[in-house]
Structure formats: structure tokens, C-alpha cells
Biopython code that builds the backbone (N, CA, C, O; Angstrom):
import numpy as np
from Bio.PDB.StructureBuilder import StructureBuilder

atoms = [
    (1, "UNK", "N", (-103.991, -197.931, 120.096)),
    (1, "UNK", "CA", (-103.052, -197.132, 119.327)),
    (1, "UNK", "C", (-103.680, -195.765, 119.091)),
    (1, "UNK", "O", (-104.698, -195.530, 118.439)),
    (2, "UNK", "N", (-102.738, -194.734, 119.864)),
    (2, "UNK", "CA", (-103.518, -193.200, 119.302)),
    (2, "UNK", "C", (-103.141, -193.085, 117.430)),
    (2, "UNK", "O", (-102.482, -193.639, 116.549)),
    (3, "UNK", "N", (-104.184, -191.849, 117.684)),
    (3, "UNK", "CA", (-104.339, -191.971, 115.974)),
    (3, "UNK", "C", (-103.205, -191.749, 114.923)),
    (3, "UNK", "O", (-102.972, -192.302, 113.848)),
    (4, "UNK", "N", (-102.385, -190.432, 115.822)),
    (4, "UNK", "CA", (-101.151, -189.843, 115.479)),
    (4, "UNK", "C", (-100.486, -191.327, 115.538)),
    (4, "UNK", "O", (-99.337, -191.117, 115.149)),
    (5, "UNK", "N", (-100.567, -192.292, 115.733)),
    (5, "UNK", "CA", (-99.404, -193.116, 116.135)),
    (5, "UNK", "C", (-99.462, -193.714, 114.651)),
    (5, "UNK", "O", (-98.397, -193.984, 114.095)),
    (6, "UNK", "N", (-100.701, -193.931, 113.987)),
    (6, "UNK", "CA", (-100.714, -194.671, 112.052)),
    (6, "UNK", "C", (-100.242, -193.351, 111.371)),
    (6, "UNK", "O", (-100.181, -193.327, 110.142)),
    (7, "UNK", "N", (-100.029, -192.658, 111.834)),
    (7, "UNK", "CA", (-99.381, -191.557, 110.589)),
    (7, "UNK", "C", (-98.262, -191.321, 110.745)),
    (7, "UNK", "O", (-97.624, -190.575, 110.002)),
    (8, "UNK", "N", (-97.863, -191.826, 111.604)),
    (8, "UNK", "CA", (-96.298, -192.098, 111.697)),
    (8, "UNK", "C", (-95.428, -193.515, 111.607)),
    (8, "UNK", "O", (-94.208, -193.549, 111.449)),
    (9, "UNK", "N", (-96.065, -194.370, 111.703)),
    (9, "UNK", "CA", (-95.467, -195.871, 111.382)),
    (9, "UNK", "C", (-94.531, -196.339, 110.697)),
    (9, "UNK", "O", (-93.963, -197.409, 110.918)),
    (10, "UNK", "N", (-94.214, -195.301, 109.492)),
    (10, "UNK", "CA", (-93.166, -195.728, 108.865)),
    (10, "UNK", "C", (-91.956, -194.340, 108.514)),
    (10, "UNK", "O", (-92.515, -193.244, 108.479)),
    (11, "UNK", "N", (-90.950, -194.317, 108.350)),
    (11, "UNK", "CA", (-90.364, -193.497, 108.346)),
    (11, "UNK", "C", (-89.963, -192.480, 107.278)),
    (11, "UNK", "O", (-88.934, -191.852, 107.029)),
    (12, "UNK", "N", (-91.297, -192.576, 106.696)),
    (12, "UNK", "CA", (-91.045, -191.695, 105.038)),
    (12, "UNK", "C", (-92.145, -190.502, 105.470)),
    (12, "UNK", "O", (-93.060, -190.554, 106.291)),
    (13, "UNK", "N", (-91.637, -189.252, 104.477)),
    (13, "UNK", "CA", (-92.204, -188.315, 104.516)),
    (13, "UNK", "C", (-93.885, -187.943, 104.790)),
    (13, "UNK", "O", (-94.688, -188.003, 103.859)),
    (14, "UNK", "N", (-94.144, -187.697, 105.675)),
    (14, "UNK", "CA", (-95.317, -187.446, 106.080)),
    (14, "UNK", "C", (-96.396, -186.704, 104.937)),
    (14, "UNK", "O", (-96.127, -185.616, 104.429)),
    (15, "UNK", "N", (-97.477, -187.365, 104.667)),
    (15, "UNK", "CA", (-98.394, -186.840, 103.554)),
    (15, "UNK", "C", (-99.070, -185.532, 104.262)),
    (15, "UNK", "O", (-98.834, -185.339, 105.455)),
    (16, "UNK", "N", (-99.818, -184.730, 103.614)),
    (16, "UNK", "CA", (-101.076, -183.812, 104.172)),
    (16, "UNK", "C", (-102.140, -184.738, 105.173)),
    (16, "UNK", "O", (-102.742, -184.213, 106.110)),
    (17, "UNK", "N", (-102.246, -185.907, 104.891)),
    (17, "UNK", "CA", (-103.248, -186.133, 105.400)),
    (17, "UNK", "C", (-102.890, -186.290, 107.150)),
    (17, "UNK", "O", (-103.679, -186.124, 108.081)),
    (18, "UNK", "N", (-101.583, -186.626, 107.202)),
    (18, "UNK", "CA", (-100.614, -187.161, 108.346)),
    (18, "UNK", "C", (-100.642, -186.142, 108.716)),
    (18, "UNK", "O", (-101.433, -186.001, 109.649)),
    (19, "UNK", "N", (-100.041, -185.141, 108.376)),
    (19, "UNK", "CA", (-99.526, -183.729, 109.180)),
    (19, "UNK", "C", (-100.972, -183.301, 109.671)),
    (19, "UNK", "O", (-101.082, -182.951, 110.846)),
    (20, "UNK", "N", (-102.055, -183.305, 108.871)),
    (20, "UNK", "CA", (-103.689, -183.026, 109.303)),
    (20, "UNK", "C", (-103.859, -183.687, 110.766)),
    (20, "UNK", "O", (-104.011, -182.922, 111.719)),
    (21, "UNK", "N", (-103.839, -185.131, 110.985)),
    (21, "UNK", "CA", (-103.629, -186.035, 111.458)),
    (21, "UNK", "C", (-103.080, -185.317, 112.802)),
    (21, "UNK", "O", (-103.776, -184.733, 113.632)),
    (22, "UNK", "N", (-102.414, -185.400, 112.816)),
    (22, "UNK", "CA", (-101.148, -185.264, 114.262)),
    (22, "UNK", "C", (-101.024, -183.331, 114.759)),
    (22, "UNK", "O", (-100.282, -182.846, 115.613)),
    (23, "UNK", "N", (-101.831, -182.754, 114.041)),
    (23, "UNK", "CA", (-101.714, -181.323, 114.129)),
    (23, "UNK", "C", (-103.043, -181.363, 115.022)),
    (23, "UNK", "O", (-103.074, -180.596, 115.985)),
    (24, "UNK", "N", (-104.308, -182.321, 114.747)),
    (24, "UNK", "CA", (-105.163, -182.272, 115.378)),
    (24, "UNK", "C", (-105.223, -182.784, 116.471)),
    (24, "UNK", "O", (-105.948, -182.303, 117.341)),
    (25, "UNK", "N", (-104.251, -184.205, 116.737)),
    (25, "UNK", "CA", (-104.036, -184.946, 117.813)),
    (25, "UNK", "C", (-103.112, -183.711, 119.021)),
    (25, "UNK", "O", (-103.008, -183.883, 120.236)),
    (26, "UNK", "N", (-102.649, -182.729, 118.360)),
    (26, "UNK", "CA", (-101.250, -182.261, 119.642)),
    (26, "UNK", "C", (-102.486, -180.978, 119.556)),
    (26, "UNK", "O", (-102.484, -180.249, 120.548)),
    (27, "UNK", "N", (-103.515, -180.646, 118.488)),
    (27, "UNK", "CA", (-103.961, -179.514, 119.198)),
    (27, "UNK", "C", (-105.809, -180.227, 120.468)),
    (27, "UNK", "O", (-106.415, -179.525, 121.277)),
    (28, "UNK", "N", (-106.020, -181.238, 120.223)),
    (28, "UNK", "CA", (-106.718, -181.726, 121.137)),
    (28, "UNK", "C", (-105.740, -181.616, 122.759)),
    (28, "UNK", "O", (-105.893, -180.931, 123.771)),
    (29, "UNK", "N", (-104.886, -182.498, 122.413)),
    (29, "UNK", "CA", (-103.919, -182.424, 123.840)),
    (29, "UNK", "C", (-103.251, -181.110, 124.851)),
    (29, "UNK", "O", (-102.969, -181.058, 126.048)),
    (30, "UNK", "N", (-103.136, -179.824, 123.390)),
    (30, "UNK", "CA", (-103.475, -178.667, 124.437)),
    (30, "UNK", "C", (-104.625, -178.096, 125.140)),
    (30, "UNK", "O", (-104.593, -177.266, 126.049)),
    (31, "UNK", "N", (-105.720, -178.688, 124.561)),
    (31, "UNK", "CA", (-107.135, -178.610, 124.965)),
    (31, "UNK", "C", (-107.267, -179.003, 126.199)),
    (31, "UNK", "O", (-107.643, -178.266, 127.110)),
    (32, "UNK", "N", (-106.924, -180.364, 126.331)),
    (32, "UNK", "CA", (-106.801, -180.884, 127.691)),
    (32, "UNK", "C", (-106.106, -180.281, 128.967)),
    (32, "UNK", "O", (-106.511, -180.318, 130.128)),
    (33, "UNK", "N", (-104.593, -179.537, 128.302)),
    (33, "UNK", "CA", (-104.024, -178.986, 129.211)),
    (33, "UNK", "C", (-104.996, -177.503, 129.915)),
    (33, "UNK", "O", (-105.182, -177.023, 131.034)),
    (34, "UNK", "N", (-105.542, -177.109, 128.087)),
    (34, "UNK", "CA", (-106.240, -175.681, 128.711)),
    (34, "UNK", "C", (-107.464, -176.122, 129.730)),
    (34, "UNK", "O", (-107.543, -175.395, 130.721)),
    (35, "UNK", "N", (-108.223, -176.960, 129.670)),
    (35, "UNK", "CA", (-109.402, -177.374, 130.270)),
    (35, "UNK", "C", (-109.274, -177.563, 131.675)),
    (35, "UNK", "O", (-109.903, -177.193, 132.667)),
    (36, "UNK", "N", (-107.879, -178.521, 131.367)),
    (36, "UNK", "CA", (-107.966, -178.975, 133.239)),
    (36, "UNK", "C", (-107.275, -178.184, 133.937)),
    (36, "UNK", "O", (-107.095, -178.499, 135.113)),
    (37, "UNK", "N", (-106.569, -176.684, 133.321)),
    (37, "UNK", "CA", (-105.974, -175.787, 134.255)),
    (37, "UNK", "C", (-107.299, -174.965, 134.589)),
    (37, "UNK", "O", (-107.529, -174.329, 135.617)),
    (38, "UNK", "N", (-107.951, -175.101, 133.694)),
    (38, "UNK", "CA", (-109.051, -173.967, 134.265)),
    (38, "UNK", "C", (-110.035, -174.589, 135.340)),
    (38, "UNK", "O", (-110.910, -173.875, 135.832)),
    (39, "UNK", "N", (-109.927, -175.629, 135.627)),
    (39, "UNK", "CA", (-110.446, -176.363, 136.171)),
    (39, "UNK", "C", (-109.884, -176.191, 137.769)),
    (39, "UNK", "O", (-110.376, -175.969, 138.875)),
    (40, "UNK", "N", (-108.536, -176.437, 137.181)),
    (40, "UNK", "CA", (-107.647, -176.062, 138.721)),
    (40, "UNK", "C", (-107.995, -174.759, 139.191)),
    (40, "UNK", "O", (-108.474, -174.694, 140.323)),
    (41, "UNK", "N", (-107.824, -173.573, 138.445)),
    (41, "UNK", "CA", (-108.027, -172.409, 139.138)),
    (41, "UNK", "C", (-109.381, -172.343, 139.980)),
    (41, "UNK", "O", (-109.416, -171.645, 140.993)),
    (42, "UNK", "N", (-110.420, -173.021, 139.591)),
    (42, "UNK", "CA", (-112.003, -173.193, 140.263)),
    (42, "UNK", "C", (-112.049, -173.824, 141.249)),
    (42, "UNK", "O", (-113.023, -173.542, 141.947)),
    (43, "UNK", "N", (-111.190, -174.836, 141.761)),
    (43, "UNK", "CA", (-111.100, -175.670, 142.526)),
    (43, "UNK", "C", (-110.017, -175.786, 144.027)),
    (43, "UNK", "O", (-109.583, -176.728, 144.691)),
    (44, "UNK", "N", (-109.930, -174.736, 144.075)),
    (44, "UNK", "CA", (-108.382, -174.532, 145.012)),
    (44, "UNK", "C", (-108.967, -175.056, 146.394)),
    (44, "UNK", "O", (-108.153, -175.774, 146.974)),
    (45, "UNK", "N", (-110.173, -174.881, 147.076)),
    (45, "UNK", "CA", (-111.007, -175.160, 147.759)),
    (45, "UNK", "C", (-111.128, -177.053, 147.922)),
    (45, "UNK", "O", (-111.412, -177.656, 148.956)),
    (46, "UNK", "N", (-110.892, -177.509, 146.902)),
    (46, "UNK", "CA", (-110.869, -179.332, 146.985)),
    (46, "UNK", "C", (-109.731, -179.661, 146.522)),
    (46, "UNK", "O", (-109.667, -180.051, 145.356)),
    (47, "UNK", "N", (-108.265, -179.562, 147.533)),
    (47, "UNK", "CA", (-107.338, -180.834, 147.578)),
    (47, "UNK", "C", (-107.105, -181.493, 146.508)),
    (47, "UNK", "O", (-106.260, -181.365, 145.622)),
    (48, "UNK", "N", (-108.223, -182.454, 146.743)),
    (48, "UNK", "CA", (-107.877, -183.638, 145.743)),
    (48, "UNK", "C", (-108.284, -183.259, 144.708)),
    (48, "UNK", "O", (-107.391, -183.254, 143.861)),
    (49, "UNK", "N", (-109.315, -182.897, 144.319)),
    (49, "UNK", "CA", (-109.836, -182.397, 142.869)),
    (49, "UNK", "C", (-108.603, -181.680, 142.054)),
    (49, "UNK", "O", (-108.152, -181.922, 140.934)),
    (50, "UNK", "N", (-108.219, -180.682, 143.062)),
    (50, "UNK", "CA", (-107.127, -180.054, 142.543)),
    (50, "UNK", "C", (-105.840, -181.135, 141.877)),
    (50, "UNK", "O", (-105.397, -181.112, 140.728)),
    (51, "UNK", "N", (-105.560, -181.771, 142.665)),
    (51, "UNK", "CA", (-104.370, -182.749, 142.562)),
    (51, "UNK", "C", (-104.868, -183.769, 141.467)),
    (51, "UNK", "O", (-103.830, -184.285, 141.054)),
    (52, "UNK", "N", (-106.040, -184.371, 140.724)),
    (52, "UNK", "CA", (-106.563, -184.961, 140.137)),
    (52, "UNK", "C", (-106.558, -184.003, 138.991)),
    (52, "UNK", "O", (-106.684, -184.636, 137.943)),
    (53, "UNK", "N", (-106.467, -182.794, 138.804)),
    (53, "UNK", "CA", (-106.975, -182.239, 137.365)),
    (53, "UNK", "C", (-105.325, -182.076, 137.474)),
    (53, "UNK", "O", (-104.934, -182.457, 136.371)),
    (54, "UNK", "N", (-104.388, -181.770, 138.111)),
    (54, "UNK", "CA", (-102.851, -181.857, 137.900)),
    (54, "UNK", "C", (-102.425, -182.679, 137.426)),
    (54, "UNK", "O", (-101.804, -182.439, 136.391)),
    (55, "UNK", "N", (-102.515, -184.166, 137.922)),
    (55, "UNK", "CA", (-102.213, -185.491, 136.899)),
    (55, "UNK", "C", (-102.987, -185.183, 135.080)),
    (55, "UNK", "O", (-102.278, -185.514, 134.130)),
    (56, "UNK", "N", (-103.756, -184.846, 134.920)),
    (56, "UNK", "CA", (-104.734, -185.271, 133.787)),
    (56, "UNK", "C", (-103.511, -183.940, 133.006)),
    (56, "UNK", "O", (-102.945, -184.319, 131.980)),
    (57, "UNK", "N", (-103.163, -182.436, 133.534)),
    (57, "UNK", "CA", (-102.320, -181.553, 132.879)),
    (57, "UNK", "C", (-101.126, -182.479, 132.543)),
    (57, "UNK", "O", (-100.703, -182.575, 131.391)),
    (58, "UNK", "N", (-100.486, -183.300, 133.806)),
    (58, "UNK", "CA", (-99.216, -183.594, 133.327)),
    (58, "UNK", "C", (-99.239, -184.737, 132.105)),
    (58, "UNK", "O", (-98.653, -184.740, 131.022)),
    (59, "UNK", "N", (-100.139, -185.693, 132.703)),
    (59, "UNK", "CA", (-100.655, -186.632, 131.459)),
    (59, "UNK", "C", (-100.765, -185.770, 130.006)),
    (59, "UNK", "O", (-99.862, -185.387, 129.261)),
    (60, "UNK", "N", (-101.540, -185.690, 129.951)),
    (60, "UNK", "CA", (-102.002, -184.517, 128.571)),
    (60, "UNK", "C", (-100.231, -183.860, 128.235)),
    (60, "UNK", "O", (-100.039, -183.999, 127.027)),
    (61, "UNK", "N", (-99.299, -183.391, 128.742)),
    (61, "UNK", "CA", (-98.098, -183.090, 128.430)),
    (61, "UNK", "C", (-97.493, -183.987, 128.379)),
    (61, "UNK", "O", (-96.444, -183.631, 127.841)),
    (62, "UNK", "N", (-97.445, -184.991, 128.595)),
    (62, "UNK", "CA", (-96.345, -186.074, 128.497)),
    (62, "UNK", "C", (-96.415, -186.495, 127.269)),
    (62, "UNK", "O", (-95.536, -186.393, 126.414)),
    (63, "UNK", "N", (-97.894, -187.172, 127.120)),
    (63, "UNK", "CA", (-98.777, -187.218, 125.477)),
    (63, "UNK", "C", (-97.862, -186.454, 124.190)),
    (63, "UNK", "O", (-97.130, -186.822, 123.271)),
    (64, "UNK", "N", (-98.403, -185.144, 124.754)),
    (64, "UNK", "CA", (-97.784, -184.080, 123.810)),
    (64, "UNK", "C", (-96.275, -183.975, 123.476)),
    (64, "UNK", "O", (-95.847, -183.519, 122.416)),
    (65, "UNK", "N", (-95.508, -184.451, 124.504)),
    (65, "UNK", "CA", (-94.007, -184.683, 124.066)),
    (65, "UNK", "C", (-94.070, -185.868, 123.240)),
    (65, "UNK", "O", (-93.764, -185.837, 122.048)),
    (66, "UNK", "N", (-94.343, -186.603, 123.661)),
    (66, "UNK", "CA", (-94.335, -188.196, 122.898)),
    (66, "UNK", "C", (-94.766, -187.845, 121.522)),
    (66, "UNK", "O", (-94.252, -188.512, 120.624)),
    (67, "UNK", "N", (-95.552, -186.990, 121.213)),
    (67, "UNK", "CA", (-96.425, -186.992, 120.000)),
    (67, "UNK", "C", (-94.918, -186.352, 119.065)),
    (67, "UNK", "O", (-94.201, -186.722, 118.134)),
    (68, "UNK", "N", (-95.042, -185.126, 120.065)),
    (68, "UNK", "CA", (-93.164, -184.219, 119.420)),
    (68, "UNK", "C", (-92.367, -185.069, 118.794)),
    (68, "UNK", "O", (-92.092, -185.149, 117.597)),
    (69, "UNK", "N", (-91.859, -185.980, 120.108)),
    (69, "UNK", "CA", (-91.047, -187.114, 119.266)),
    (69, "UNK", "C", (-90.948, -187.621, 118.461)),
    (69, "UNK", "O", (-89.951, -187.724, 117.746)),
    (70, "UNK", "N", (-92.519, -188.333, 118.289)),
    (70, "UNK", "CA", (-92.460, -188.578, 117.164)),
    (70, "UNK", "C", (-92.486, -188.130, 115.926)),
    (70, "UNK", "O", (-91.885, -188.779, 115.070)),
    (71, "UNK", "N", (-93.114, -187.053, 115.602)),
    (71, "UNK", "CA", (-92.863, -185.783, 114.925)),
    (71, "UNK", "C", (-91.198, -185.641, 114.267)),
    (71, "UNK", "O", (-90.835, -185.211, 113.172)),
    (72, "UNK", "N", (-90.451, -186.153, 115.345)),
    (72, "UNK", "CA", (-89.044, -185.740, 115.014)),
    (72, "UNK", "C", (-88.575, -187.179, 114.268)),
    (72, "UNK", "O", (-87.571, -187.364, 113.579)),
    (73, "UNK", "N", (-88.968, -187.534, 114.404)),
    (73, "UNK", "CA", (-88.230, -188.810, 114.090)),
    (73, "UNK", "C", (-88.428, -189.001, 113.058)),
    (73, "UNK", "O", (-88.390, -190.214, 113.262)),
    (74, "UNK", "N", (-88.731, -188.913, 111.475)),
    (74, "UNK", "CA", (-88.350, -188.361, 110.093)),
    (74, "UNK", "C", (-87.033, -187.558, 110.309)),
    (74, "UNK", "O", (-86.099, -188.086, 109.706)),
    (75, "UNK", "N", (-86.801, -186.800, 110.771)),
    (75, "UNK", "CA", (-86.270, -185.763, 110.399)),
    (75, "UNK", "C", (-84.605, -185.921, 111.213)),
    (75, "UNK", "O", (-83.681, -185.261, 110.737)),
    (76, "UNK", "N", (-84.323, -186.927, 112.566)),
    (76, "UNK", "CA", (-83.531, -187.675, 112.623)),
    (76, "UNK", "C", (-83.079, -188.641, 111.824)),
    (76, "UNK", "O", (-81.867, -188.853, 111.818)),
    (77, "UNK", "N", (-84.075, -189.532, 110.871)),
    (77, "UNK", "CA", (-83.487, -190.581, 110.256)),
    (77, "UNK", "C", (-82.948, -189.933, 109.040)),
    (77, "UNK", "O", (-82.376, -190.607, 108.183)),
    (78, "UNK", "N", (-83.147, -188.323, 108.897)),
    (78, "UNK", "CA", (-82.489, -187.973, 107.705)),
    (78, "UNK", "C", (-81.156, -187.243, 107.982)),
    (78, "UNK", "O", (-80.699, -186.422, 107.187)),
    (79, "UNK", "N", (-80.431, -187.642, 109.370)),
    (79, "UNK", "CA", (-78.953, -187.412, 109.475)),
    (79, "UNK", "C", (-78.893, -186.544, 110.883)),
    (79, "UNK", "O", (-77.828, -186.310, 111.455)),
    (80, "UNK", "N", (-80.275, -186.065, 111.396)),
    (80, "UNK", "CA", (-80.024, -185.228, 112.543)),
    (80, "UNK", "C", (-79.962, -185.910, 113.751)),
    (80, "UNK", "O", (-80.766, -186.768, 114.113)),
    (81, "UNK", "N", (-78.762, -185.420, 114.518)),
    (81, "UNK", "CA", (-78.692, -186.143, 115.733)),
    (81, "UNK", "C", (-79.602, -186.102, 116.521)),
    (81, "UNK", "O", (-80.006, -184.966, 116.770)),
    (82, "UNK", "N", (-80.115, -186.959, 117.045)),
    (82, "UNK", "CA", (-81.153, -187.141, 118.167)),
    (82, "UNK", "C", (-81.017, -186.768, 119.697)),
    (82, "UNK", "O", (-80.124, -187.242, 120.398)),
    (83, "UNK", "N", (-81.614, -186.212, 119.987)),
    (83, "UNK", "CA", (-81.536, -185.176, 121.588)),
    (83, "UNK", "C", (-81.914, -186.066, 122.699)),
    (83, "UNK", "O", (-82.180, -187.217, 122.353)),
    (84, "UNK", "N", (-81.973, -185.873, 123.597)),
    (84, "UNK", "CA", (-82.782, -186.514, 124.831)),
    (84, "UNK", "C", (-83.605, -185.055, 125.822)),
    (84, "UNK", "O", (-83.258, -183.895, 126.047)),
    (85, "UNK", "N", (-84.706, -185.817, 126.162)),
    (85, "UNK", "CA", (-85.398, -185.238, 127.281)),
    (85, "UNK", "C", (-86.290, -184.020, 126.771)),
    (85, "UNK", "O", (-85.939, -183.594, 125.671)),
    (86, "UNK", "N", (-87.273, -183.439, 127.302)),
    (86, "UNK", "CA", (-88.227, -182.313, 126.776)),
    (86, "UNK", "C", (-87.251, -181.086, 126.298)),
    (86, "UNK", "O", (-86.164, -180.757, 126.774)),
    (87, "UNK", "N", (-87.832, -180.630, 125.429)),
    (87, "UNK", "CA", (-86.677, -178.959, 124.772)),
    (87, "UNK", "C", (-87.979, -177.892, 124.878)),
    (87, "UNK", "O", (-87.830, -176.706, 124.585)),
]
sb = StructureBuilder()
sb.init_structure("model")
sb.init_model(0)
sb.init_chain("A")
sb.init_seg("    ")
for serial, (resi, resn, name, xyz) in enumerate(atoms, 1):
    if name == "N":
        sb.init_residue(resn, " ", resi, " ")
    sb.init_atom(name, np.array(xyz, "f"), 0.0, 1.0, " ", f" {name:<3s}", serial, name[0])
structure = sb.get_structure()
């Protein structure tokens, strides 16, 4: 279970400690994105390397939506319609 995932478990207003929580989890996960693009730009020369630090960007974004989501989901159960797909 990621960490962001206990500070969201239940559907009541998120404390400081939660929002602390999940602000650090989505800013680690841009880390990842920044790391392994820079990684790509060094690497154009190895194929696969290249194509291997591309999965780990898209991974690391997928993460980061999921995390969004959940993020949203307080704020749906308080009457807002719920969307589909990345915004």
C-alpha cells in the first residue's frame, strides 16, 4: 500500500498531516518523471535504455494520476460529478 493510499482511506476531510502526506508522495513522483527524462536526453545512443527510462516516465505518471484521483474523491462525494480519464 503506497503511503498516500492511508491518508485517504476514508472519505472525510483530509487533516494537515494527509495533505503533508500526499503533497510529498505526488511531489516524489514528479521527481521520477524529472530524473528519468534527464536520463533519456543522455541516452539517445542506447535504444533500450532509452525505452526503459520511458516506461519508468509513464509509470511515474500513471502513479501521479491515480494519486489525483484520489485526491478528488472527497470532493466528489460532496456532490461533484465525477469525470473520466486524465484532465
Amino acid at each position: 500500500m503506497a503511503t498516500g493510499e492511508t491518508a485517504l482511506s476514508s472519505g472525510d476531510e483530509l487533516s494537515d498531516e494527509a495533505w503533508r502526506v500526499l503533497i510529498h508522495d505526488f511531489r516524489n513522483l514528479l521527481a521520477v518523471i524529472v530524473n528519468y527524462s534527464e536520463l533519456i536526453a543522455g541516452e539517445t545512443e542506447d535504444a533500450a535504455a532509452v525505452k526503459n527510462d520511458i516506461l519508468e516516465v509513464r509509470l511515474a505518471a500513471e502513479r501521479a494520476i491515480a494519486l489525483t484521483d484520489k485526491l478528488r474523491r472527497p470532493a466528489r462525494t460532496a456532490g461533484e460529478p465525477e469525470t473520466t480519464g486524465a484532465s
